[in-house]
N, C-alpha and C positions, 0 to 999 in steps of 0.2 A: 641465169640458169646455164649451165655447163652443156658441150654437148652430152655428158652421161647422163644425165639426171631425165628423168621420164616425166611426162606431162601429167599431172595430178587426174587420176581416171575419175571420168564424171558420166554419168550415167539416166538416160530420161526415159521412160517406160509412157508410152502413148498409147490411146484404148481408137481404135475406133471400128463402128459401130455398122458402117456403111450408108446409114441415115444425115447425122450430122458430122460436124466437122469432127477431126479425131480429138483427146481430153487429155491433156499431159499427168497422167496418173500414177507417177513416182520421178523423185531426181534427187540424187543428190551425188557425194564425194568422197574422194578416197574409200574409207570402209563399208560406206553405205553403196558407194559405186558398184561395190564388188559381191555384196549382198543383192542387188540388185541383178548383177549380170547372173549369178549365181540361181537363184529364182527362176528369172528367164530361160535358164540351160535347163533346171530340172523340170517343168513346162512344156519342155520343147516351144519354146518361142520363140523367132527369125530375130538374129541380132545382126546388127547393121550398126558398124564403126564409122561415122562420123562424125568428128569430136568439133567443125564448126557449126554443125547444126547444130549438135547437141550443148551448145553454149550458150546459141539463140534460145532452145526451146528451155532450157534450165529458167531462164528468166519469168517463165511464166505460170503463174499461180494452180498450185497441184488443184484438177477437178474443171481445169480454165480449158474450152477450146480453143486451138492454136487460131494464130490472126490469118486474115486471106491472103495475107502478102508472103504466108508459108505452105501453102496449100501446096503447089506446086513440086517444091523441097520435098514433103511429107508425102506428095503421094507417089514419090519414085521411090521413097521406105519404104512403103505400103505393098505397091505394086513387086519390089525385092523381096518381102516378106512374102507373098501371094507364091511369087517364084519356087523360094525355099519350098515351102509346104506340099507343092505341088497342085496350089490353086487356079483355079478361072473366076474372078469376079464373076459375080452375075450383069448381066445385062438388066438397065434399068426396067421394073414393070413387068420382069419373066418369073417372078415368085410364084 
């Protein structure tokens, strides 16, 4: 790969729920990458470019919760995303 040539856009869309772990619920490449981001913008969804996470979490089967050894990774997405929107998690048990 040349330095011009651009890193093949990949794309992983994660659901979570605030109960269980978050669900890798789309991924994929190139044209679907951009389908994908494309979705998320008109949603207003927090996107968040990290393209070695997003390599990790590609591997994992669409509707699969992420492993605990991502938890960590995922929840400073999470907490980014919270950011954007202008959220405050809830504190556990104040429903």
């Amino acid at each position: 790969m040349s330095q011009h040539d651009k890193p093949v856009p990949l794309a992983v869309a994660l659901e979570y729920d605030g109960d269980s772990a978050p669900r890798v619920t789309a991924k994929g490449r190139d044209r679907l990458a951009v389908q994908i981001l494309e979705i998320a913008r008109q949603h207003g969804i927090p996107i968040q470019e990290n393209q070695p996470l997003a390599s990790v979490l590609a591997n994992i089967e669409l509707g699969e919760e992420i492993p605990e050894s991502l938890y960590l990774a995922v929840a400073q997405v999470i907490a980014f995303a919270y950011y954007l929107s202008g959220k405050v998690p809830e504190e556990p048990g104040t429903e």
